[in-house]
C-alpha positions, 0 to 999 in steps of 0.5 A: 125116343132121344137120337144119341148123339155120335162121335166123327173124326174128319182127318186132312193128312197132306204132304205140302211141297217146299215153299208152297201151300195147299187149302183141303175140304171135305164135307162135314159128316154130321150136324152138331158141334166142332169139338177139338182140333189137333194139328201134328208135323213130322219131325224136322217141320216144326215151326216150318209149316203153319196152318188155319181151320174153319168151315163154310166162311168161318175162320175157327182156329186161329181167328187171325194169322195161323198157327206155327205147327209142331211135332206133338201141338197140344189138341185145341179142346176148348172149341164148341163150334157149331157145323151142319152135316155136308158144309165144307170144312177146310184146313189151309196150310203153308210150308215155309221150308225152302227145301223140303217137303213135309207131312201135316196132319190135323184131326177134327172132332165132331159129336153130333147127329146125321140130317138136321140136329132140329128136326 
């Protein structure tokens, strides 16, 4: 019988301090595919804070730079990026506020299996 494949959000929420960045990892919950990206601020941060997302030494999104974060940033929804269960996923992030600090919160997507998707 066929393993159904199961759905995991990975959710990194950080207060980021003026003018200063933070890099969050967790270890990813199944093997299987990166499937949506959703990156969101708290009002009065847009265009103020940026951030970038990969796992392991893989840059996902962007693939260069960073993405200016705004208070509802459609998802990224076309990525089908491949993870294995435990690798590190991060999500780097900048506040370029020189005065205050602000909340960001970028969701990950994962469908997919727990252990190895070949064995």
């Amino acid at each position: 019988m066929e393993e159904q494949l199961i759905t995991r959000q990975v959710n990194f929420t950080e207060t980021v301090q003026p003018l200063t960045g933070v890099i969050l990892s967790e270890k990813c919950p199944l093997t299987g595919t990166i499937k949506s990206v959703t990156m969101t601020c708290c009002d009065g941060a847009n265009d103020l804070l940026e951030a970038a997302f990969g796992h392991g030494s893989i840059r996902v999104l962007p693939y260069n730079d960073y993405i200016p974060v705004q208070v509802a940033n459609p998802p990224y929804t076309s990525i089908n990026e491949p993870v294995k269960m435990d690798e590190r996923l991060w999500c780097e992030i900048h506040n370029g506020d020189d005065t205050y600090e602000h909340v960001i919160t970028v969701l990950i997507v994962i469908v997919g299996k727990f252990g190895d998707m070949g064995a």
